[in-house]
PyMOL Python script that loads the backbone (N, CA, C, O; Angstrom):
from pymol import cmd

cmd.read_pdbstr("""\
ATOM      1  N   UNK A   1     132.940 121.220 123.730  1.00  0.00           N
ATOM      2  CA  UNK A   1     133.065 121.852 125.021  1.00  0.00           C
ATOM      3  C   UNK A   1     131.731 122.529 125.334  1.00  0.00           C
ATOM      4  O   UNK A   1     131.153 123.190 124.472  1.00  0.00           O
ATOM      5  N   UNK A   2     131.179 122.346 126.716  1.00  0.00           N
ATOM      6  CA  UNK A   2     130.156 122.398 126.642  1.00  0.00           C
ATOM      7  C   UNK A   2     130.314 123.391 128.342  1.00  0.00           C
ATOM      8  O   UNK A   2     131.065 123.062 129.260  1.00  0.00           O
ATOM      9  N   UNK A   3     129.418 124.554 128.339  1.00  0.00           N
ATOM     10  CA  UNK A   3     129.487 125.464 129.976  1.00  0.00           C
ATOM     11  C   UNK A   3     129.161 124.112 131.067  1.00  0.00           C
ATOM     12  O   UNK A   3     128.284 123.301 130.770  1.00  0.00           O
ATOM     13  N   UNK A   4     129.986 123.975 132.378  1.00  0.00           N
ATOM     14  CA  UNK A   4     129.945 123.263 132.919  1.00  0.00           C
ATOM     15  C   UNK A   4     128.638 124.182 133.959  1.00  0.00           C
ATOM     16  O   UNK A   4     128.871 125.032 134.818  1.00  0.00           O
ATOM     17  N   UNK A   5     127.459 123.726 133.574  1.00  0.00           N
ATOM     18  CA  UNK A   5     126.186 124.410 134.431  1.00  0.00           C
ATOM     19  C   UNK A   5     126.210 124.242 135.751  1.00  0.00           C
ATOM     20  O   UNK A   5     126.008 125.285 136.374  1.00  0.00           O
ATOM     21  N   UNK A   6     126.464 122.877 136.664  1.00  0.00           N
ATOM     22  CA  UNK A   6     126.417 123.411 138.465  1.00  0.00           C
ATOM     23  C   UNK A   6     127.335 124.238 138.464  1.00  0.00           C
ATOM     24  O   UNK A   6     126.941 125.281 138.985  1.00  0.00           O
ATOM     25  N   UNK A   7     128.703 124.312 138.030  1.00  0.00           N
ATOM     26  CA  UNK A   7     129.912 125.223 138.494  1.00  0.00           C
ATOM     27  C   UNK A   7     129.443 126.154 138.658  1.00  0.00           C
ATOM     28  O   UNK A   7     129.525 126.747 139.733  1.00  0.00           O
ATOM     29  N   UNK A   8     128.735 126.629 137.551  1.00  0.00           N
ATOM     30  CA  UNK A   8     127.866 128.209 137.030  1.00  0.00           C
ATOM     31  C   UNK A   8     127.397 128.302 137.951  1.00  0.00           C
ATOM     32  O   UNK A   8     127.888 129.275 138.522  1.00  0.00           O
ATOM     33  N   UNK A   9     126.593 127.803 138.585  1.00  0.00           N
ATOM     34  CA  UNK A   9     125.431 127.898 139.661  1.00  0.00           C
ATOM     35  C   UNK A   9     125.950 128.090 140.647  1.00  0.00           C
ATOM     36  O   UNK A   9     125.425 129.058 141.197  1.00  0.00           O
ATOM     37  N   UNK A  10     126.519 127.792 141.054  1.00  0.00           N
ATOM     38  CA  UNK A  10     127.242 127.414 141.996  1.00  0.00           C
ATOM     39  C   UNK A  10     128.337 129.498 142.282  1.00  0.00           C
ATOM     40  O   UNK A  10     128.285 130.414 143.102  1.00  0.00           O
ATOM     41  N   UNK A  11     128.956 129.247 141.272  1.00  0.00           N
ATOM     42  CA  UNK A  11     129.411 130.422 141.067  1.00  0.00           C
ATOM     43  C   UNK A  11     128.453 132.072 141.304  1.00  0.00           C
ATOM     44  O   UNK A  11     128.666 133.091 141.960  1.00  0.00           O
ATOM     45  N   UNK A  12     127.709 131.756 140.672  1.00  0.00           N
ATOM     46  CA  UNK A  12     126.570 132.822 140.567  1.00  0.00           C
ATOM     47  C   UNK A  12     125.988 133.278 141.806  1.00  0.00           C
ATOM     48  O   UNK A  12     125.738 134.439 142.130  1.00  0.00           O
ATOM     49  N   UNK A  13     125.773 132.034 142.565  1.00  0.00           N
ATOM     50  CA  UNK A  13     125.286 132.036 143.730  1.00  0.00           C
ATOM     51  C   UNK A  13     126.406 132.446 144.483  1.00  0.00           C
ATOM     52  O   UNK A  13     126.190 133.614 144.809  1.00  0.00           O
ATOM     53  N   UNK A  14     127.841 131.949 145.063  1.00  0.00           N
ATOM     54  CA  UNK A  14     128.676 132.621 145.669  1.00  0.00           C
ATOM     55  C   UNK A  14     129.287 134.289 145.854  1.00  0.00           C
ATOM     56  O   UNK A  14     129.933 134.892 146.711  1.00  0.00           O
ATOM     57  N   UNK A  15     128.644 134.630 144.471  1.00  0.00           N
ATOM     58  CA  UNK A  15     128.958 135.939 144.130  1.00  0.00           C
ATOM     59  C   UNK A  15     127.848 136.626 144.105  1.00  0.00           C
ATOM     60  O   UNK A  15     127.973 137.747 143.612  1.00  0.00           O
ATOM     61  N   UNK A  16     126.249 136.184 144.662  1.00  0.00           N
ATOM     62  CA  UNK A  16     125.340 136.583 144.916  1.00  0.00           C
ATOM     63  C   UNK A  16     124.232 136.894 143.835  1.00  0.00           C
ATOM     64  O   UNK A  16     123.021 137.023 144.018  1.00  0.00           O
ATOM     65  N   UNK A  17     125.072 136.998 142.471  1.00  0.00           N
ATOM     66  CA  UNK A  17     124.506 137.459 141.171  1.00  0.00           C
ATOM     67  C   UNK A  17     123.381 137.046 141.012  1.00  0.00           C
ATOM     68  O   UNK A  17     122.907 135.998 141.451  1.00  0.00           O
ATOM     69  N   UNK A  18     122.807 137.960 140.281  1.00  0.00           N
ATOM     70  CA  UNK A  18     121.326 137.710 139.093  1.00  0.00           C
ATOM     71  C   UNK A  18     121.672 137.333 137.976  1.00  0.00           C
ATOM     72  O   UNK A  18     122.853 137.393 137.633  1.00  0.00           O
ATOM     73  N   UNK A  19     120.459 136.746 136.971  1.00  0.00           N
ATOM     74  CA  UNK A  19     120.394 136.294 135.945  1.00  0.00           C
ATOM     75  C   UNK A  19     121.043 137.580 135.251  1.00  0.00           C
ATOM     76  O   UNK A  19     122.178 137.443 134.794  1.00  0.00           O
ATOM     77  N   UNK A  20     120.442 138.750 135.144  1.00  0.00           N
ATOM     78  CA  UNK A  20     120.787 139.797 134.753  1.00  0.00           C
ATOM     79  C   UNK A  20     122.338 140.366 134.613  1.00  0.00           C
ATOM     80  O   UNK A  20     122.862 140.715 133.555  1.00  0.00           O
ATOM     81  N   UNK A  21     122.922 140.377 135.867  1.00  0.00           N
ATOM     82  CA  UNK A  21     124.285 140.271 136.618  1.00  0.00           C
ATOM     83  C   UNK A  21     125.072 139.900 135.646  1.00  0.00           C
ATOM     84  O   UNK A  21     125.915 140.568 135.049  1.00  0.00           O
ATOM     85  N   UNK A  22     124.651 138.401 135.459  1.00  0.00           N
ATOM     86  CA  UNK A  22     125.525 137.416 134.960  1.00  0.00           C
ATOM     87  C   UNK A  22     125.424 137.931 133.411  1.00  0.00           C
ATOM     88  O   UNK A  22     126.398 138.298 132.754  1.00  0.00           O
ATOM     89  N   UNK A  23     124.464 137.905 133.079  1.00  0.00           N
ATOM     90  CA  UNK A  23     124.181 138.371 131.734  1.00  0.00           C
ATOM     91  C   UNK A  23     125.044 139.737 131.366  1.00  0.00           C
ATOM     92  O   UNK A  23     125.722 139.769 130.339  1.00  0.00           O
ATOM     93  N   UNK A  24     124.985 140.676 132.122  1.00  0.00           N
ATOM     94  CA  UNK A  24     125.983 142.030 131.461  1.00  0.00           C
ATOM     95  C   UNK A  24     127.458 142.095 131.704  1.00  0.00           C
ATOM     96  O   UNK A  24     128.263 142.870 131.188  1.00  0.00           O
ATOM     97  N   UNK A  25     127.668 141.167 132.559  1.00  0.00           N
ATOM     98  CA  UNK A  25     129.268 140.602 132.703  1.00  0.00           C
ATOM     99  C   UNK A  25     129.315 139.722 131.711  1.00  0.00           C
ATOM    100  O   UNK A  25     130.448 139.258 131.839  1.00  0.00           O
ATOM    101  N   UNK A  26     128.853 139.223 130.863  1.00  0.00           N
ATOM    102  CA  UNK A  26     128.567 138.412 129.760  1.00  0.00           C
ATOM    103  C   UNK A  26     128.848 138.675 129.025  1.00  0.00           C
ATOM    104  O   UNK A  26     129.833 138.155 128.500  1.00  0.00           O
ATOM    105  N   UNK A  27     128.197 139.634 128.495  1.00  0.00           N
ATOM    106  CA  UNK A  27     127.537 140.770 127.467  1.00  0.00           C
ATOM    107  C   UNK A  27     126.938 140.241 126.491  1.00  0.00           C
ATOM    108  O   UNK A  27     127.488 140.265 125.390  1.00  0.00           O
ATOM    109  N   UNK A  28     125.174 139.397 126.715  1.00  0.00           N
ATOM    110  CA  UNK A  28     124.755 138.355 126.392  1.00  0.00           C
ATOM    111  C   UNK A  28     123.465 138.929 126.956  1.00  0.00           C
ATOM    112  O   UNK A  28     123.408 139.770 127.853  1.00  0.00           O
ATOM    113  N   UNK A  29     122.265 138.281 126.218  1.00  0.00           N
ATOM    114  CA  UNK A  29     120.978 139.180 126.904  1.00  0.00           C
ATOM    115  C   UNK A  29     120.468 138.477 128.489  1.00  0.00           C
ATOM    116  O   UNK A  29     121.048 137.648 129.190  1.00  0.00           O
ATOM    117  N   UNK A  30     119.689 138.899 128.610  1.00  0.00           N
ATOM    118  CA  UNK A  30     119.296 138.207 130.127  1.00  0.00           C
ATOM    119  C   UNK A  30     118.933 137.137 130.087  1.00  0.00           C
ATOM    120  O   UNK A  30     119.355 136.305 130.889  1.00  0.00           O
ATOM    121  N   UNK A  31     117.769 136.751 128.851  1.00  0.00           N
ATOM    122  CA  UNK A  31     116.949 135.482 128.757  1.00  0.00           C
ATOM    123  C   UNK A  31     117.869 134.576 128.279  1.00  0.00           C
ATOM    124  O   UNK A  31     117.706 133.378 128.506  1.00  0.00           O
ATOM    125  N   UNK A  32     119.126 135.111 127.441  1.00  0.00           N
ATOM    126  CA  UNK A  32     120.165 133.691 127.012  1.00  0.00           C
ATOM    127  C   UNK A  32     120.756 133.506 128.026  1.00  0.00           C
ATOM    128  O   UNK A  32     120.741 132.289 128.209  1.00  0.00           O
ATOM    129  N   UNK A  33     121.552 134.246 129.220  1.00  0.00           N
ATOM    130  CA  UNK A  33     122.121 133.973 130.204  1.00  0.00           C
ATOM    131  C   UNK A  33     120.882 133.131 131.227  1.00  0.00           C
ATOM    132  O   UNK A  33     121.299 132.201 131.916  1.00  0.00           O
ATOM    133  N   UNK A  34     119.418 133.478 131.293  1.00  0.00           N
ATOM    134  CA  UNK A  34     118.938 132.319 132.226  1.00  0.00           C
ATOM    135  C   UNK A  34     118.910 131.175 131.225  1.00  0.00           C
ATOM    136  O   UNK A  34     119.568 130.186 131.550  1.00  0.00           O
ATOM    137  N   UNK A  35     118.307 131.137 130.142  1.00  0.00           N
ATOM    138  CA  UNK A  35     118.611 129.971 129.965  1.00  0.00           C
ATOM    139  C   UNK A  35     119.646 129.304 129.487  1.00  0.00           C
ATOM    140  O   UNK A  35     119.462 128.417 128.652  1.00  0.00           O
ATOM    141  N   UNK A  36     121.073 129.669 130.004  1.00  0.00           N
ATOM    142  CA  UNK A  36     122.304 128.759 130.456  1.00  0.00           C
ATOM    143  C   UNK A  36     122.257 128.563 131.991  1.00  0.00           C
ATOM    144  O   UNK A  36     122.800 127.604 132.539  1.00  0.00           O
ATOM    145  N   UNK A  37     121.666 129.397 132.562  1.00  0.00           N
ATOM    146  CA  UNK A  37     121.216 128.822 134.004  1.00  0.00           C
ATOM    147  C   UNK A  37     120.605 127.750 134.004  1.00  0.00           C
ATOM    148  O   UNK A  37     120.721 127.089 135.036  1.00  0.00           O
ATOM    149  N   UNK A  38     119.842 127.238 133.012  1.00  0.00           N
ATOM    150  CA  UNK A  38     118.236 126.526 133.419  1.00  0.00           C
ATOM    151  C   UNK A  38     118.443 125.434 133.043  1.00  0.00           C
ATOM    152  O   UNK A  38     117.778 124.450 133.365  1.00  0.00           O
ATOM    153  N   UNK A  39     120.052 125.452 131.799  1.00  0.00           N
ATOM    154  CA  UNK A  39     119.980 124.459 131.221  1.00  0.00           C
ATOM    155  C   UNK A  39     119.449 124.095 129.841  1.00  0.00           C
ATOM    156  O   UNK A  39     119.833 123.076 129.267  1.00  0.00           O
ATOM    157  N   UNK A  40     118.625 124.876 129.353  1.00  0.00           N
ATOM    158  CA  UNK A  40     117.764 124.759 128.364  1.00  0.00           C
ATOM    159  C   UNK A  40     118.697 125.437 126.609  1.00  0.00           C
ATOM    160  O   UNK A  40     118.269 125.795 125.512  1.00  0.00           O
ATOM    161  N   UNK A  41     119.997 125.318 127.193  1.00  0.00           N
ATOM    162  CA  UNK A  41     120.872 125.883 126.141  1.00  0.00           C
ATOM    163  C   UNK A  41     122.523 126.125 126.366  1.00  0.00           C
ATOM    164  O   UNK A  41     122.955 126.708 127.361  1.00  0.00           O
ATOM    165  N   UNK A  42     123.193 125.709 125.534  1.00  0.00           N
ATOM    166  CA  UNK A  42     124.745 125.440 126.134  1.00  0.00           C
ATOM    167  C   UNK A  42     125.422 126.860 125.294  1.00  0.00           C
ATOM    168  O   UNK A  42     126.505 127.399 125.522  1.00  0.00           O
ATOM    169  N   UNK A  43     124.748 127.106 124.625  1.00  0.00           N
ATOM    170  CA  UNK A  43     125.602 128.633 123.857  1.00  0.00           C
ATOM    171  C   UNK A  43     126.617 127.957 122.476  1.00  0.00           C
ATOM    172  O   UNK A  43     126.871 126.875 121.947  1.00  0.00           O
ATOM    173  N   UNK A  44     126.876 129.078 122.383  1.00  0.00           N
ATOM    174  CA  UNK A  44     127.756 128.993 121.093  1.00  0.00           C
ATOM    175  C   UNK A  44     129.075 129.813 121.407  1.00  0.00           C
ATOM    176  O   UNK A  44     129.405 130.164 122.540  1.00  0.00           O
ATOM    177  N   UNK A  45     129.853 130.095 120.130  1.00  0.00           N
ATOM    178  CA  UNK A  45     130.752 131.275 120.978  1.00  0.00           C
ATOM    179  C   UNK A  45     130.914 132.191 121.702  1.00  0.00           C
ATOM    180  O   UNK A  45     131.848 132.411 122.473  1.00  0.00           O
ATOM    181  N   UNK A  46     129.872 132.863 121.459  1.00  0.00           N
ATOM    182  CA  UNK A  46     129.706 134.351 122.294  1.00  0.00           C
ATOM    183  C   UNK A  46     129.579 133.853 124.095  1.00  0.00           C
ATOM    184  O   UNK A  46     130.147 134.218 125.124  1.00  0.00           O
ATOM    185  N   UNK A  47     128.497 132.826 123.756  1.00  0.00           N
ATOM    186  CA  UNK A  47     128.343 132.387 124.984  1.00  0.00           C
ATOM    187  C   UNK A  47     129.332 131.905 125.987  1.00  0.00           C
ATOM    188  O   UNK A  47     129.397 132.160 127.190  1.00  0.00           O
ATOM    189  N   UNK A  48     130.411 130.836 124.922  1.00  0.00           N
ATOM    190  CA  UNK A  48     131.797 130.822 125.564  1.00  0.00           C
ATOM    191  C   UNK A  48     132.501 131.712 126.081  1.00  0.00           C
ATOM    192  O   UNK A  48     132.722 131.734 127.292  1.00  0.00           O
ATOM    193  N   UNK A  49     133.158 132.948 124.904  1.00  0.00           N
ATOM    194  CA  UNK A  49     133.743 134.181 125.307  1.00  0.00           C
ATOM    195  C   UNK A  49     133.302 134.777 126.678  1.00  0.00           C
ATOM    196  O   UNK A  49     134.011 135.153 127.611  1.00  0.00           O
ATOM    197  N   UNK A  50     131.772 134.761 126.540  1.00  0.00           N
ATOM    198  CA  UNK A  50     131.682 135.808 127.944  1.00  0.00           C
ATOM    199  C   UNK A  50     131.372 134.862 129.071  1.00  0.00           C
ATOM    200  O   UNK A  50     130.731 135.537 129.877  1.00  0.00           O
ATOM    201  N   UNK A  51     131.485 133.815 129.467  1.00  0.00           N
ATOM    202  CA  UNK A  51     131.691 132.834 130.504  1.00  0.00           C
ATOM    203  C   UNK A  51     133.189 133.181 130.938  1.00  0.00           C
ATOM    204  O   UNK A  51     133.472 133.512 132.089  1.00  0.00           O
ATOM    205  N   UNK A  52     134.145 133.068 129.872  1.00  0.00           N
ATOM    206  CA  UNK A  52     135.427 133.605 129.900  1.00  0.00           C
ATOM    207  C   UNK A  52     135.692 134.910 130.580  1.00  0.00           C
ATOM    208  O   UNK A  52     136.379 135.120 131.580  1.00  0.00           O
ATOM    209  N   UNK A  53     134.875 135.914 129.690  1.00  0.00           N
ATOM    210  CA  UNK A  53     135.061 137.333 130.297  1.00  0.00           C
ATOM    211  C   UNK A  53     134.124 137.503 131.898  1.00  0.00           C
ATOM    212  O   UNK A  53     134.699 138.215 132.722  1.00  0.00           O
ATOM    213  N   UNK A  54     133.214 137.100 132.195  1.00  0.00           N
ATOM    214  CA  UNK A  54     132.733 136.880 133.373  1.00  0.00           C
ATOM    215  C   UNK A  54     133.285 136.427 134.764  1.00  0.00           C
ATOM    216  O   UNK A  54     132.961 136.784 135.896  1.00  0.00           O
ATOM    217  N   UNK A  55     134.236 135.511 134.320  1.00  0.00           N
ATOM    218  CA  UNK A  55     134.744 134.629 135.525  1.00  0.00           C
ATOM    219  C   UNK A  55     136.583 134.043 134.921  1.00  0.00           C
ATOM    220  O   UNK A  55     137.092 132.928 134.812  1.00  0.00           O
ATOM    221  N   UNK A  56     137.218 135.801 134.594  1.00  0.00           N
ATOM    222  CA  UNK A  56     138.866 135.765 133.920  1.00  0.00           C
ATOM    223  C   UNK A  56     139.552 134.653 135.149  1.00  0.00           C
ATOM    224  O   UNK A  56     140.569 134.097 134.735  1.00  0.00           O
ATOM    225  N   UNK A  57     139.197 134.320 136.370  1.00  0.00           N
ATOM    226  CA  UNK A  57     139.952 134.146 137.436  1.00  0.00           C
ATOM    227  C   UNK A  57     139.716 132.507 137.388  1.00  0.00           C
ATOM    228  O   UNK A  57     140.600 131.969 138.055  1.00  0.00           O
ATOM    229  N   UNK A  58     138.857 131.600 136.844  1.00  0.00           N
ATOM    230  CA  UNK A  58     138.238 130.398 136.734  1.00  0.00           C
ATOM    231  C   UNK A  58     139.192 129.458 135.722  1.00  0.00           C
ATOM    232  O   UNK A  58     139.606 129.957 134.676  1.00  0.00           O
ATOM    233  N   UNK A  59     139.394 128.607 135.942  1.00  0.00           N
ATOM    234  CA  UNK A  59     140.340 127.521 134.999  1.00  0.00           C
ATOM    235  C   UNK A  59     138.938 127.166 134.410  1.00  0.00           C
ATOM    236  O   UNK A  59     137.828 126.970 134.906  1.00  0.00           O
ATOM    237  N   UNK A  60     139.627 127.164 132.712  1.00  0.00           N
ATOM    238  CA  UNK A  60     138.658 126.644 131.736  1.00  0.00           C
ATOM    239  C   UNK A  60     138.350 125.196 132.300  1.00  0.00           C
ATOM    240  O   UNK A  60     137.449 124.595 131.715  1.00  0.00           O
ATOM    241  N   UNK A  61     138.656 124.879 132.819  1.00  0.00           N
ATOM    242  CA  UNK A  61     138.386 122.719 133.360  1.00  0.00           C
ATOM    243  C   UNK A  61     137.622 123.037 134.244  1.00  0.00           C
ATOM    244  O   UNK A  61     137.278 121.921 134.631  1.00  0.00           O
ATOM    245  N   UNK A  62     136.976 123.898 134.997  1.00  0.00           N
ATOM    246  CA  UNK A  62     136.179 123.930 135.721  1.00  0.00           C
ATOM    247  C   UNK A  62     134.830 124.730 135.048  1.00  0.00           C
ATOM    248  O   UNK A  62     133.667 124.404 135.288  1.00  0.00           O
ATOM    249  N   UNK A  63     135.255 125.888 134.123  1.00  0.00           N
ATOM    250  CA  UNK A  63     133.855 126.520 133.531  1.00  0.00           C
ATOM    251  C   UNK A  63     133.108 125.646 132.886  1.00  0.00           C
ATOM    252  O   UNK A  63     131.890 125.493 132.972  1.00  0.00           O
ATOM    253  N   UNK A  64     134.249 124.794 131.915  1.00  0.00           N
ATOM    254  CA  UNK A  64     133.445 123.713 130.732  1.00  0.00           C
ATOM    255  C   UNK A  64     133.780 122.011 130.946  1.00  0.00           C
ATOM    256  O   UNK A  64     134.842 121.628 131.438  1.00  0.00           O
ATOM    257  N   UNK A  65     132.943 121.292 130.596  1.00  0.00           N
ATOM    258  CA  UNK A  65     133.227 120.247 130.367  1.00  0.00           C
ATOM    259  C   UNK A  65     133.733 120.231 129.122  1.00  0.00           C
ATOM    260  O   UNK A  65     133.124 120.849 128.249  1.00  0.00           O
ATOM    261  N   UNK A  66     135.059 119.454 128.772  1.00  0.00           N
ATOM    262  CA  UNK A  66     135.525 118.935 127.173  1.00  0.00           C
ATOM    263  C   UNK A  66     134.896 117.824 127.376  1.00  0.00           C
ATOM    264  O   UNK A  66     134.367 117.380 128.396  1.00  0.00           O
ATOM    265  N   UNK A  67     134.996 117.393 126.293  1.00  0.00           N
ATOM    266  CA  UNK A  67     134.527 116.002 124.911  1.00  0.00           C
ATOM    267  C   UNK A  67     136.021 115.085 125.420  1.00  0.00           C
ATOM    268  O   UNK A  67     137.109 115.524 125.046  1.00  0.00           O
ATOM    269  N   UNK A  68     135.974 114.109 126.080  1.00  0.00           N
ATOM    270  CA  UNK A  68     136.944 112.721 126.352  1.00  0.00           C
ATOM    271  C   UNK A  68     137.062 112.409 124.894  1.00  0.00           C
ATOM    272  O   UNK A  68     136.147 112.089 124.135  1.00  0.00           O
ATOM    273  N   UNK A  69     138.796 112.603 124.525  1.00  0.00           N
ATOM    274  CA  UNK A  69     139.552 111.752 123.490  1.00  0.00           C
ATOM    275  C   UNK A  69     140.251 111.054 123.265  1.00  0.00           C
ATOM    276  O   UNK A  69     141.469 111.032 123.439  1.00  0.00           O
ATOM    277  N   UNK A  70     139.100 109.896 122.543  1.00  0.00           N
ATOM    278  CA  UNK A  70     140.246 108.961 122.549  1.00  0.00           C
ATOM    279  C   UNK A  70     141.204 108.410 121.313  1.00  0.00           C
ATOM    280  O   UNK A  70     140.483 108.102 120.364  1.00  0.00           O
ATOM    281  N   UNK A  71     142.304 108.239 121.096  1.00  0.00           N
ATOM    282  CA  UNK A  71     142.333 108.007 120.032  1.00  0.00           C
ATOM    283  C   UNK A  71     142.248 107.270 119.343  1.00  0.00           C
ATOM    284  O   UNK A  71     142.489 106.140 119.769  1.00  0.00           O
ATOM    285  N   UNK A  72     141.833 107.411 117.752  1.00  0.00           N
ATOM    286  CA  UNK A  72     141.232 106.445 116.726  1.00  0.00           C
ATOM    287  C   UNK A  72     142.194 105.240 116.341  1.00  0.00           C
ATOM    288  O   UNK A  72     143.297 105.446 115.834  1.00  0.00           O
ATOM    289  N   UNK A  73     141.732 104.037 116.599  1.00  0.00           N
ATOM    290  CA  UNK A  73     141.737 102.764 116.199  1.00  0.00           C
ATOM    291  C   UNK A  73     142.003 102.369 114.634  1.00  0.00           C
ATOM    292  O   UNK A  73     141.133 102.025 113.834  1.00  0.00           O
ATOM    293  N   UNK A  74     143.550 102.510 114.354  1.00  0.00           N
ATOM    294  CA  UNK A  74     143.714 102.807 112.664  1.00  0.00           C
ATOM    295  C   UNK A  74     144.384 101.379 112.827  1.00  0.00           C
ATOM    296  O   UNK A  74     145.162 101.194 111.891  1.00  0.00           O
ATOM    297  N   UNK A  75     144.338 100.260 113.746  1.00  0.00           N
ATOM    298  CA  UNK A  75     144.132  99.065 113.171  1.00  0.00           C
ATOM    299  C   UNK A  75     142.987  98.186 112.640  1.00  0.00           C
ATOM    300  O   UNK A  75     142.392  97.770 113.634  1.00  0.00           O
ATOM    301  N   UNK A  76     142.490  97.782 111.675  1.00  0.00           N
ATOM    302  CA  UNK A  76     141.402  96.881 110.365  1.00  0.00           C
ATOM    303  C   UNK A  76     141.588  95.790 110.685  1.00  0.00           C
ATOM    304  O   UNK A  76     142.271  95.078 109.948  1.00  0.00           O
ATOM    305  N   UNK A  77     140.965  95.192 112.085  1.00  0.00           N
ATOM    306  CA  UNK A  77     141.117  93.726 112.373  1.00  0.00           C
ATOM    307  C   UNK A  77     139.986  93.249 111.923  1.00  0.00           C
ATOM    308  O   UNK A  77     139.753  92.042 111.995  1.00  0.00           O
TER     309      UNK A  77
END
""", "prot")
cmd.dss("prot")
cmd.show_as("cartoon", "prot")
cmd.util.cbc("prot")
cmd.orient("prot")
């Protein structure tokens, strides 16, 4: 699962926010919150959690992209 980045953007911008903004609604430093803006980094947990705590009102299917599963092929043709 990976932060779905235009949503973010997209979000950030509707709500007028700064990098900063976003970052202490986070509770995540500034430079890791821009660069989940920029793209240049998808986070780890913390980063998850406070995407979560940032935006409580957001369906997880829209903050993150999941990983498509399919299931494994346990026929040996």
């Amino acid at each position: 699962m990976v932060p779905n980045r235009e949503y973010l953007l997209e979000l950030v911008r509707d709500r007028d926010w700064s990098g900063s903004e976003l970052a202490r609604r986070m509770g995540i430093s500034r430079s890791e919150a821009n660069r989940l803006l920029n793209g240049e980094r998808v986070g780890g947990k913390k980063t998850i959690g406070g995407l979560i705590k940032a935006f409580p009102e957001e369906p997880l299917e829209k903050l993150f992209i999941f990983p498509s599963m399919e299931p494994k092929n346990t026929n040996n043709k």
